[in-house]
C-alpha positions, 0 to 999 in steps of 0.5 A: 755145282749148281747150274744157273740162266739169268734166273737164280735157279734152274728148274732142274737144279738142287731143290732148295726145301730139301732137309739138311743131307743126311739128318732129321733135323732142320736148318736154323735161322737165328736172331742176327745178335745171337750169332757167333763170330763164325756165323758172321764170317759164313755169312759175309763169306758167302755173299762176297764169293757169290759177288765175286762169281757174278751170281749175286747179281743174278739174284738181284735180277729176280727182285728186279723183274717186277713182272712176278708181281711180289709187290701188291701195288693195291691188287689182291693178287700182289697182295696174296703173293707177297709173303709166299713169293719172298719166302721162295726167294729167302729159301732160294737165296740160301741154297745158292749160298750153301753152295759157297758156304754148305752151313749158311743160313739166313739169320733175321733182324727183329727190327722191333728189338733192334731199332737199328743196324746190327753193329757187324753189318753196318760196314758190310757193304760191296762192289761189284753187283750189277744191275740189268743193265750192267751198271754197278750198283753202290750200295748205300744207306741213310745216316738215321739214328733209330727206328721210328717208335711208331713201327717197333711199338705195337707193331707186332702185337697188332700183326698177330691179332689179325684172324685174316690172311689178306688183312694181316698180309697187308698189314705186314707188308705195309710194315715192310715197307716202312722199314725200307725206307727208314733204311733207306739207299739202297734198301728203299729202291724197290727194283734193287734192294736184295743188293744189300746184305741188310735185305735178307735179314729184314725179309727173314723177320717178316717171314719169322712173323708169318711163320709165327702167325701161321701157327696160330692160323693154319686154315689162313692162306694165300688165296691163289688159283691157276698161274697166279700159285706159281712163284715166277721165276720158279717153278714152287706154288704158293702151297709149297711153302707153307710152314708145315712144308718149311724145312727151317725154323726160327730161334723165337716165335712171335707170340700172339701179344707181340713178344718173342716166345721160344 
C-alpha cells in the first residue's frame, strides 16, 4: 500500500513513471468519448474509493499550495514550470489511483472536438473532498451551453506552429485558463479546481497537446536551473518528464495543423 503525509506522495513511495509491471508496453490515455462502459466504471470507481479514504483531498491540497508556483501570474519561472508541473501532478494522480483501480488511466477532453461536457461526467460530482481547512468543498458548474467558438476554432493549429517553448507555454496556458473559466464553479477556483473530476481530463488534453508538439520540438524545453527544476512537492525535475521519459501515450496525436493525427 502506498504510504502518504499531506502531500500526494512520499519521497519514498511507488514512482509513478515506472512502466506497467511486467510488460513493454505503455499505459494508454484515451479520448474521453472513445472509452468502454468499463473504462467509465474504473474511473468514477477510483475517484470515489480515493474520497472515500480522505486521499483525494490530499491531492486537492497540492493544487491548493500555490507556493510550487504552477501558475505563471506573468514570471517566466511560473511560465516555464506550468506544463512540466501538471504533468508530475497528472502522472502522480494516476499512481495513487491504481492503487484503488491497478487499470486506471486518465483519459483526455478534446475540448476543441467536444465544446462541452462528456455527457457520462456531467452528473459525476462528489461529497466529501476537503479543503485546507477542512471545510467541504461543493463541486459545481456553470449552466453554459457550448464552448466558446473562438478557443475550439484555430486554437490548436495555432498552438503547434509556435517554434518557441516559452511562446507556446504561454499561449497554451492562456487557453487553459479559458477553459476553466468557461467550465466554470468549481473548475475556475484556481486553489481548488482538481476537486472536480472534470479537471484531470481538461489537463490531460493540454498534456496531449504538449506531448504532440514536443515531437515536433525535441531541442524546446523548459528553461529551469537549480531549485526552480523541481517540481515541488515532489521530488521529479523538469527533465524527468519529458516525453521521451513518459511511460504513456495518447490515442491521437495533434498534428501541426491542428487535427487529431493517430
Amino acid at each position: 500500500m502506498l504510504t502518504f503525509s499531506r502531500h500526494l506522495l512520499e519521497a519514498d513511495a511507488v514512482r509513478s513513471f515506472d512502466r506497467p509491471h511486467g510488460m513493454d508496453n505503455l499505459w494508454v490515455r484515451k479520448n474521453e468519448s472513445e472509452l468502454t462502459d468499463e473504462e467509465k466504471r474504473i474511473f468514477k470507481s477510483a475517484i470515489r474509493q480515493a474520497v472515500a479514504s480522505g486521499l483525494y483531498s490530499r491531492i486537492v491540497w497540492d493544487h491548493a499550495e500555490i507556493g510550487h508556483r504552477h501558475h505563471s501570474v506573468a514570471r517566466p519561472v511560473q511560465s516555464q514550470r506550468f506544463l512540466p508541473w501538471y504533468r508530475a501532478y497528472l502522472l502522480k494522480f494516476e499512481s495513487t489511483m491504481r492503487a484503488f483501480e491497478p487499470r486506471f488511466s486518465i483519459p483526455f477532453w478534446d475540448w476543441t472536438a467536444c465544446g462541452s461536457v462528456p455527457n457520462w461526467l456531467a452528473p459525476f460530482t462528489l461529497r466529501g473532498i476537503r479543503d485546507l481547512n477542512g471545510h467541504e468543498i461543493l463541486i459545481t458548474r456553470a449552466r453554459r451551453p457550448r464552448l466558446d467558438l473562438a478557443v475550439r476554432r484555430g486554437t490548436l493549429g495555432r498552438l503547434m506552429a509556435h517554434t518557441n517553448y516559452l511562446s507556446f507555454t504561454r499561449d497554451l496556458e492562456s487557453v487553459h485558463n479559458r477553459v476553466h473559466a468557461w467550465t466554470g464553479g468549481t473548475m475556475d477556483d484556481v486553489l481548488y479546481s482538481p476537486a472536480d473530476p472534470l479537471f484531470w481530463l481538461h489537463q490531460a488534453q493540454c498534456d496531449r497537446i504538449w506531448w504532440s508538439w514536443e515531437r515536433c520540438f525535441p531541442e524546446q524545453v523548459p528553461g529551469l536551473q537549480g531549485t526552480d527544476q523541481i517540481l515541488d512537492p515532489w521530488l521529479e525535475r523538469a527533465t524527468d518528464v519529458t516525453r521521451d521519459k513518459l511511460n504513456y501515450v495518447y490515442t491521437s496525436m495533434v498534428s501541426g495543423d491542428g487535427t487529431g493525427a493517430a
